[in-house]
C-alpha positions as CSV (number, residue, x, y, z in Angstrom):
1,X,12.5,-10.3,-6.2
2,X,15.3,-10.0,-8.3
3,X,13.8,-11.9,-11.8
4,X,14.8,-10.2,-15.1
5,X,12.3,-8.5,-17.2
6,X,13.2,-8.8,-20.6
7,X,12.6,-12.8,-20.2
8,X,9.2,-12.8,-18.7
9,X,6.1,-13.1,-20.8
10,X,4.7,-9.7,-19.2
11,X,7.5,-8.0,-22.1
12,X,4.5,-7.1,-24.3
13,X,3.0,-5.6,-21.2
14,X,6.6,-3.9,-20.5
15,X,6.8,-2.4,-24.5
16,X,3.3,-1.1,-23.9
17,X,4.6,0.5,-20.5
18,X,7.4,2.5,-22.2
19,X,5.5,3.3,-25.1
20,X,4.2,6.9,-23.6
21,X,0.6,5.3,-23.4
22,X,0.7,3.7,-20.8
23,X,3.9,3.2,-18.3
24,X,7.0,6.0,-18.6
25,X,10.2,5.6,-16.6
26,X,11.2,8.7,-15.4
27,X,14.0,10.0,-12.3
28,X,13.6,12.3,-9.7
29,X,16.7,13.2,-8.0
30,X,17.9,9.1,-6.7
31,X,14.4,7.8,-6.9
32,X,13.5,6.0,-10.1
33,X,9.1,5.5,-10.6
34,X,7.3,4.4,-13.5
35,X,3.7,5.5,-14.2
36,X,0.8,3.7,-15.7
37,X,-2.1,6.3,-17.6
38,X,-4.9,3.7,-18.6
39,X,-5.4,4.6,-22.1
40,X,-8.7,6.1,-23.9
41,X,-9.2,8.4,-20.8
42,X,-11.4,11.1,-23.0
43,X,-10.2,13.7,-20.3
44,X,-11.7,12.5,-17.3
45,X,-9.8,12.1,-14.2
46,X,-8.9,8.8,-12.9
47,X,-8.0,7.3,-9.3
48,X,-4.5,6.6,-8.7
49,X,-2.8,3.8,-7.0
50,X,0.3,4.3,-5.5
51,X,2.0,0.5,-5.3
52,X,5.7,0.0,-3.2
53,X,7.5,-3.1,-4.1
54,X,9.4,-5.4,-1.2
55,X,12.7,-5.9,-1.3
56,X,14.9,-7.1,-4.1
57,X,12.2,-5.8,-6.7
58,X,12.0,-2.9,-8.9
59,X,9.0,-1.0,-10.3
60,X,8.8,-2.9,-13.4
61,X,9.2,-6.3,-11.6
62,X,6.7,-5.3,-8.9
63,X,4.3,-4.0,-12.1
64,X,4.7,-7.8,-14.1
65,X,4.3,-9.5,-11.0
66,X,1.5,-8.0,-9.7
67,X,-0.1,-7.6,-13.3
68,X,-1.7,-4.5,-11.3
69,X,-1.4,-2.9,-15.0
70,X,-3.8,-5.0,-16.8
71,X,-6.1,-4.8,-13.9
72,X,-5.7,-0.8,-14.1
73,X,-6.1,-0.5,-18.0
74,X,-9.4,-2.5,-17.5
75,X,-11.0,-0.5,-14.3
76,X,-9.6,2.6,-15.7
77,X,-7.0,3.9,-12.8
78,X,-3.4,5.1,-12.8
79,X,-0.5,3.2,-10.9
80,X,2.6,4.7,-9.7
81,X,5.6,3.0,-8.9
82,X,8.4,4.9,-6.7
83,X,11.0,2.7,-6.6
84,X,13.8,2.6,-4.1
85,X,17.5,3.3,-5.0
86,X,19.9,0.6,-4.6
87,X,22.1,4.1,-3.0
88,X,19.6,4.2,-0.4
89,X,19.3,0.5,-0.3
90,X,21.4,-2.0,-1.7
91,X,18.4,-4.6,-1.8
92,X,16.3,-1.7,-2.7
93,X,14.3,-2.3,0.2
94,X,12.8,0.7,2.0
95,X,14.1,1.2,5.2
96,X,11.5,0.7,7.4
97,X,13.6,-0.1,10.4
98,X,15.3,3.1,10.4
99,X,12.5,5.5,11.7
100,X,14.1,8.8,10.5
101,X,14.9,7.4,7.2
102,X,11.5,5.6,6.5
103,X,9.9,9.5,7.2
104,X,12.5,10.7,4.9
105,X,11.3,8.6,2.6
106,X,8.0,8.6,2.8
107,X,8.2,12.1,2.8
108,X,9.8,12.0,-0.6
109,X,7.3,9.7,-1.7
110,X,4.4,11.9,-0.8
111,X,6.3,14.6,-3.1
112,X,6.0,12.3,-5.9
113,X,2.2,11.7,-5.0
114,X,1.7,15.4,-5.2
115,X,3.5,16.5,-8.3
116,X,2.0,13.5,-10.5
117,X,-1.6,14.6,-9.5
118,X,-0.7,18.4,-10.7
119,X,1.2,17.1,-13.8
120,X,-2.0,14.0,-14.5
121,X,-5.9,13.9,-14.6
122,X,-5.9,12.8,-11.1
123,X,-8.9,12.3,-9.4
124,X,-7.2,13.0,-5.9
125,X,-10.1,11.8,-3.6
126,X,-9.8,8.9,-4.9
127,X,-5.7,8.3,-4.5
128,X,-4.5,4.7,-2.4
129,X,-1.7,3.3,-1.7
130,X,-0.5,-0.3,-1.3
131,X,2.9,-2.2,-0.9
132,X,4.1,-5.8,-0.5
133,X,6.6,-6.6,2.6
134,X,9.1,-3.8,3.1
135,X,6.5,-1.9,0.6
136,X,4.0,-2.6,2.7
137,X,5.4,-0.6,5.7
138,X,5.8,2.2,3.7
139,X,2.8,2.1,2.5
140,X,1.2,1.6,6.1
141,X,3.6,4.7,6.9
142,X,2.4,6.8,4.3
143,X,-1.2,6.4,5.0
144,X,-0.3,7.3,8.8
145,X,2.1,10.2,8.2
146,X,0.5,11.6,5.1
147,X,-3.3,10.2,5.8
148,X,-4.5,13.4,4.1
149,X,-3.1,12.4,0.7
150,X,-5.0,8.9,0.4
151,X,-8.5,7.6,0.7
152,X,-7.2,3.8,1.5
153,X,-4.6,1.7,1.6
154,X,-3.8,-2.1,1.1
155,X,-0.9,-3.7,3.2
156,X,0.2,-7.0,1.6
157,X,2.1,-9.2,4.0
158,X,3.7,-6.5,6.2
159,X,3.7,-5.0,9.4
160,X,2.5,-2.6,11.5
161,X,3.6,1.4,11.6
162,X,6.4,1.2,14.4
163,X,7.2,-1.9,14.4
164,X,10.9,-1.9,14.8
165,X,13.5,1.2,15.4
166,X,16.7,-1.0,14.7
167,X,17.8,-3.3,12.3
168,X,18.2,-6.0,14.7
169,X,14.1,-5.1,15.9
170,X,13.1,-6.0,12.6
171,X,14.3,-8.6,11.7
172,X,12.6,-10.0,14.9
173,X,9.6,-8.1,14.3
174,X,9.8,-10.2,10.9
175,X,10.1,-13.8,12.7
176,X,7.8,-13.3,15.5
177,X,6.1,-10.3,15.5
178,X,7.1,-7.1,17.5
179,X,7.9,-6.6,20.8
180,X,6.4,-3.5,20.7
181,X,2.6,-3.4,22.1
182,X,-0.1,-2.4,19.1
183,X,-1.5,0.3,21.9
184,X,1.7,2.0,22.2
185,X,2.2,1.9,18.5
186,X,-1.2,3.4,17.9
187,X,-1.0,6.1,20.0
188,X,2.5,6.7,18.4
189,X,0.3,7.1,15.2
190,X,-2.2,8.7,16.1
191,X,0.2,11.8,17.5
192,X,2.1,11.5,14.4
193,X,-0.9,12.6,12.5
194,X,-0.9,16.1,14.2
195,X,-3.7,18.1,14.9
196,X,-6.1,16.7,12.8
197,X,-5.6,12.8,12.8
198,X,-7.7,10.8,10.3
199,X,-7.9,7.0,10.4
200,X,-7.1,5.7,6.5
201,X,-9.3,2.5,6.2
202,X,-7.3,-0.2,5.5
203,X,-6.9,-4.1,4.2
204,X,-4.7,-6.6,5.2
205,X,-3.4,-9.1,3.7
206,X,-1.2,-12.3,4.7
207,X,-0.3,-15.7,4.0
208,X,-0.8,-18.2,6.9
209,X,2.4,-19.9,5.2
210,X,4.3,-16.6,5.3
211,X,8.0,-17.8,7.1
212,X,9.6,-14.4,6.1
213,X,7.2,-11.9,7.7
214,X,5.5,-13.9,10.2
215,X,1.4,-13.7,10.4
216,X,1.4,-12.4,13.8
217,X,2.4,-9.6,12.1
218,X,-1.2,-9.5,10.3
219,X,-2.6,-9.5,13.9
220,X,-1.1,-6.4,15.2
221,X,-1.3,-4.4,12.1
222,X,-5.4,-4.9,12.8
223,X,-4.7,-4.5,16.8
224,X,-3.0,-1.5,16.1
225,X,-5.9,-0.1,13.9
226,X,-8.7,-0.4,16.5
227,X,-6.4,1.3,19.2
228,X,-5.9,4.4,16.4
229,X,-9.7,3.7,15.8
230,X,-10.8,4.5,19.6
231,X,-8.3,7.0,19.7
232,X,-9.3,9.2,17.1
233,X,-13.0,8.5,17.2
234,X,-13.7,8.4,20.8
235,X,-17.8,9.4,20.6
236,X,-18.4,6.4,18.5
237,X,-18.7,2.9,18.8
238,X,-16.1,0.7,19.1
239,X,-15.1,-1.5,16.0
240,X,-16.1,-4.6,16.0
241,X,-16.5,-7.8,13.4
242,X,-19.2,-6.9,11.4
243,X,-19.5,-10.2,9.1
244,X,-16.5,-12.9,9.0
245,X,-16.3,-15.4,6.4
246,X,-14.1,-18.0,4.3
247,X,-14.2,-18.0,0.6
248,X,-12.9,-21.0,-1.3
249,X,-10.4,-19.7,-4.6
250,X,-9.9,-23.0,-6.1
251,X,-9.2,-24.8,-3.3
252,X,-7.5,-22.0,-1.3
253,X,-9.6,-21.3,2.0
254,X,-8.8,-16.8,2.3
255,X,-10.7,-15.9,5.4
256,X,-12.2,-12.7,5.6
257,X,-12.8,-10.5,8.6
258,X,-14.6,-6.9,7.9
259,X,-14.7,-4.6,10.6
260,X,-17.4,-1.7,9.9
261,X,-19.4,1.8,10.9
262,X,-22.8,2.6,9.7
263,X,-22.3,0.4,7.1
264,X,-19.0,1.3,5.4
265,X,-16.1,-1.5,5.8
266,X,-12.9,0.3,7.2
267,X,-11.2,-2.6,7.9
268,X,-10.6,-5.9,6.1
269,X,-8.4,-8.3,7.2
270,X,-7.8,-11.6,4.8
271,X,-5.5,-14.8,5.5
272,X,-4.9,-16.9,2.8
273,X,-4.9,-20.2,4.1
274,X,-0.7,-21.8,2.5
275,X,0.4,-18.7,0.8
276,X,3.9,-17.5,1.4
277,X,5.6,-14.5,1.1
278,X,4.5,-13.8,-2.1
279,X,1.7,-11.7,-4.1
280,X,-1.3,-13.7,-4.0
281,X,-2.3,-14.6,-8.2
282,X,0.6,-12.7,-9.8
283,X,2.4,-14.0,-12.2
284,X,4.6,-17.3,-11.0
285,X,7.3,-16.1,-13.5
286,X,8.7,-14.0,-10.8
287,X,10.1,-14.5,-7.4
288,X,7.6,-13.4,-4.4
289,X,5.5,-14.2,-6.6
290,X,2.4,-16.8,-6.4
291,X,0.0,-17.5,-9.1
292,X,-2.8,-19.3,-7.4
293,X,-6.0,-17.5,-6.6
294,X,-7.3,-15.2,-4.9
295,X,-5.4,-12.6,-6.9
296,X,-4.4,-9.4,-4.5
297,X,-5.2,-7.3,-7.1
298,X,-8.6,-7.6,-7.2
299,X,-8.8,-8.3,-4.0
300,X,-6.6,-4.8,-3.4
301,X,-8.7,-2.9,-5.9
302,X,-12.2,-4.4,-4.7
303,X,-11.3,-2.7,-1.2
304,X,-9.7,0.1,-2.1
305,X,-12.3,1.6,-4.6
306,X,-15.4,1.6,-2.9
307,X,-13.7,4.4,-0.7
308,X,-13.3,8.5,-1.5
309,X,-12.1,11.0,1.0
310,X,-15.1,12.0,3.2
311,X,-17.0,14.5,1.8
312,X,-16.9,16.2,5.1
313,X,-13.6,17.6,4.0
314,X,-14.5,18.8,0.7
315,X,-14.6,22.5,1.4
316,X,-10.9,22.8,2.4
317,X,-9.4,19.7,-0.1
318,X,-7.8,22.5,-2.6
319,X,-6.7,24.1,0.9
320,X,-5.3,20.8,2.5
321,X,-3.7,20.1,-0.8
322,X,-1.5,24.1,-1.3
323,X,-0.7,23.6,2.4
324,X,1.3,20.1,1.9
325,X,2.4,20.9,-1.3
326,X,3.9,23.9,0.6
327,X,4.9,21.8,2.9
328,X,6.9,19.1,1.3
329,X,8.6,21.7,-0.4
330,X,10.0,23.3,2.7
């Protein structure tokens, strides 16, 4: 997604970014992020929305693209934007096929999480993450390696955590699918969460017309789900389909599987019958980008926002937060 801002019709959208109100680009060490602070706030704190671009896109692409900002200024949420250095990336992809990289990065991501919710009115039961492509597997990282931070997350045509280990894996992995088995991956996850594992409900989304990251990819990423499911919740019942459906967006069929527990949805999967590898109802103006309904950001936000971290955990949030703050700093 390499388009140039300054020529798009979202520029209004970018003055009103760097204008302090609403978007500010700032750096921190090699990572570049811009954040979005809905305006008229009156002190309360708001839900943030962590969003990782794909490769060949920046944070201000990603934000015109997506128009996640409009969407934001109207719901009344805040949107961050790490965005990868072209240092650790040429394409400014996140590397996602390099295993101890991606948790380096991620790592420094979660960082970024932490010190915008001390420095912002962040409501930080309510914080998600999301991410197109190679943004996608981060962000499917992130809510496996740092599932205390985030309440949900949203994986736009991507793959599933431990999908590749080489370069060469990926790309495969990308084509086809990966080689690895969602079970063995799951497990994988589940151990990476430590002591206390906790399962991040989670949408997926994917274009049956995807020929970059191949759909099969959508597949495991749910596969992989209900193996960390019956892992980590072995006294309940398994996950199955609770209601399955198609909904027509203007002639675009976007079928929708939820998989739920005593009535709350943890998992949504949603194939959108000729979409590509592109943002669902962004703005056309940009590469990877498609404009015809349904539009992933509602679709992304609708999911997303009906879910807090359970209040099960409330006693020892501010603890669980000083620990990882700690933490990330060691």
């Amino acid at each position: 997604m390499g388009a140039q801002t300054r020529d798009k019709p979202y520029d209004a959208g970018t003055r009103e970014f760097l204008s302090g109100v609403a978007m500010s680009l700032e750096m921190d060490g090699d990572a570049t992020h811009r954040l979005f602070l809905p305006a008229a706030r009156t002190g309360r704190r708001v839900p943030l929305l962590v969003m990782l671009h794909g490769c060949q896109q920046n944070a201000a692409d990603f934000a015109a693209a997506t128009r996640m900002n409009a969407l934001a200024q109207s719901e009344g949420f805040a949107v961050l934007y790490p965005q990868q250095s072209t240092r650790a990336n040429p394409l400014r992809c996140w590397n996602w096929f390099l295993p101890l990289t991606l948790r380096l990065e991620a790592r420094a991501i979660a960082r970024l999480i932490v010190r915008i919710g001390r420095a912002h009115a962040i409501d930080r039961e309510r914080v998600y993450v999301a991410g197109m492509s190679a943004g996608a597997v981060m962000a499917r990282t992130l809510a496996v390696r740092h599932a205390q931070l985030f309440a949900a997350c949203a994986v736009h045509s991507g793959l599933m955590y431990g999908a590749a280990a080489t370069a060469m894996q990926g790309m495969a992995a990308m084509r086809s699918g990966s080689t690895a088995a969602p079970a063995v991956t799951g497990a994988a996850a589940v151990a990476a969460m430590g002591l206390r594992p906790r399962l991040v409900p989670m949408l997926v989304m994917h274009g049956t017309a995807d020929a970059v990251v191949a759909s099969r990819n959508a597949d495991q990423l749910v596969e992989q789900f209900l193996v960390m499911d019956a892992l980590i919740h072995r006294r309940a019942a398994p996950l199955h389909p609770a209601s399955e459906r198609s909904v027509d967006y203007a002639g675009r069929q976007c079928r929708i599987v939820d998989y739920s527990r005593d009535g709350r949805v943890l998992l949504r999967r949603c194939l959108i019958e000729g979409l590509g590898h592109a943002w669902s109802g962004g703005d056309a103006a940009y590469e990877f980008s498609d404009a015809h309904p349904p539009s992933a950001s509602e679709l992304l936000w609708d999911f997303v926002s009906g879910h807090g971290r359970p209040k099960a955990g409330r006693v020892n949030l501010r603890a669980w937060w000083r620990r990882l703050r700690v933490a990330l700093r060691d």
